[in-house]
C-alpha positions in Angstrom: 26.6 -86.1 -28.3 24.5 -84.9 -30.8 23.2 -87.4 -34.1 20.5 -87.7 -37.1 18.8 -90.8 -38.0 17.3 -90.0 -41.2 15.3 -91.8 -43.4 14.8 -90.0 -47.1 14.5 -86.7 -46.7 13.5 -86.5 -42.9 15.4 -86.6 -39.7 15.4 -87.2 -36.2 18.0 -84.9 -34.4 18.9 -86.0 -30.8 21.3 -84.0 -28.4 22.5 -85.3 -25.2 25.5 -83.3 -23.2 26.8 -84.6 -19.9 26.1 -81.8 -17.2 30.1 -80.9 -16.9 29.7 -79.8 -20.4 26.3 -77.9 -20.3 25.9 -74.5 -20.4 29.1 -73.6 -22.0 27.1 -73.8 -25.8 28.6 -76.7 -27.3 24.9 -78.5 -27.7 23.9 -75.4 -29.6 26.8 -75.1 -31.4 26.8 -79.4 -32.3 23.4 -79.2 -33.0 23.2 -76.0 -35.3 26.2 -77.5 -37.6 24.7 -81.0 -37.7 21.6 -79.8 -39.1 23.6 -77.3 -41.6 25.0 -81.0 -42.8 22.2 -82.6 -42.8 20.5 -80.0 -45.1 23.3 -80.0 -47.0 22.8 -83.5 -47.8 19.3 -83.0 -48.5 17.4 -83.3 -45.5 14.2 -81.0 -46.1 12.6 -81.5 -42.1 14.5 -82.6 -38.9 12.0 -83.3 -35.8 13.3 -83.5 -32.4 12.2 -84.6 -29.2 13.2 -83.1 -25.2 11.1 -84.2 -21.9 9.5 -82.1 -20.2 12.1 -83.0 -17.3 14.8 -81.7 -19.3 14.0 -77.7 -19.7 17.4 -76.3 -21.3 17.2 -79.3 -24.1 13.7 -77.6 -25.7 15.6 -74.2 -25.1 18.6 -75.3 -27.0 16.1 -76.8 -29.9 14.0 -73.9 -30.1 17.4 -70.9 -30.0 18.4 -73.2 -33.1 15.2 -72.8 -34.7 13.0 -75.5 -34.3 9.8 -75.0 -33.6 7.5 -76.8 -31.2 4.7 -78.5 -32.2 1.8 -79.3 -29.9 1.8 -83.1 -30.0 1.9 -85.4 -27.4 3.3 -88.9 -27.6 1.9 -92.2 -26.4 2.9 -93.5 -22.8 5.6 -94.2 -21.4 7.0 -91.0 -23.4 4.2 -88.4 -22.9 6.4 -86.4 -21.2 7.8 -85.4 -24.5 8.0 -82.0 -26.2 8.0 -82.1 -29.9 10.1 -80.2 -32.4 10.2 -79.5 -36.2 12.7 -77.7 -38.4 11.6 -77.1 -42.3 9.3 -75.8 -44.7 5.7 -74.8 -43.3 2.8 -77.7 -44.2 -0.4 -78.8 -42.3 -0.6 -80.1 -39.2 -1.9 -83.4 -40.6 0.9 -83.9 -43.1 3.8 -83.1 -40.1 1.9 -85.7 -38.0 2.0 -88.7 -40.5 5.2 -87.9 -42.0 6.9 -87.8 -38.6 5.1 -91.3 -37.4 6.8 -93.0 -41.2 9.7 -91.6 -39.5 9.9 -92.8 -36.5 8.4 -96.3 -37.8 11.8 -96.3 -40.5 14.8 -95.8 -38.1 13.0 -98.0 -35.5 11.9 -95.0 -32.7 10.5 -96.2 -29.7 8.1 -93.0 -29.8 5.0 -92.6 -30.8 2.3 -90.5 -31.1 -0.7 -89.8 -30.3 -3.9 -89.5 -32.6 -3.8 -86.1 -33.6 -6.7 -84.1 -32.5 -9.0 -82.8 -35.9 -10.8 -79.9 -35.7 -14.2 -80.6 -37.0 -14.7 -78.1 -39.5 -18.3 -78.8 -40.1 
């Protein structure tokens, strides 16, 4: 099962396969054409989340070309691994625009404070 809950030009790409159905590719395969849609549609950044229980899921987002940020979410989901597909801005910006996110589609998750390197 792979979706995207987006909310204007943002996403949140989630990707669950039952393990009969793992390793064979499909979740790369759903995933990657999903997000081709979704840009299509004008989607200009899709975040993603995998636990840190779940190795193969942050494999699969980062062989499709997410990159991992180094966030880390608020209990209970700190196990979480961050992901982010689209155009390179700062750190800052990512952060906040991903927390309006997750506030619009109703996430459960949430961040952190992110850590601001003093540059006095």
């Amino acid at each position: 099962m792979v979706g995207l809950q987006a909310a204007a030009d943002s996403a949140v790409l989630t990707l669950w396969m039952g393990a009969d159905h793992q390793g064979r590719g499909y979740g790369p395969l759903a995933a990657a054409a999903l997000i081709r849609l979704g840009q299509a549609a004008g989607l200009r950044q899709i975040f993603a989340a995998a636990f840190g229980w779940a190795p193969r899921s942050s494999r699969v987002l980062a062989d499709i070309g997410l990159e991992r940020l180094a966030w880390t979410a608020a209990q209970p989901h700190n196990d979480l691994s961050f992901f982010r597909l689209g155009a390179e801005k700062n750190e800052q910006q990512m952060h906040a625009e991903f927390g309006a996110l997750c506030r619009a589609i109703n996430s459960p998750y949430q961040l952190d404070a992110l850590a601001v390197a003093d540059t006095e």
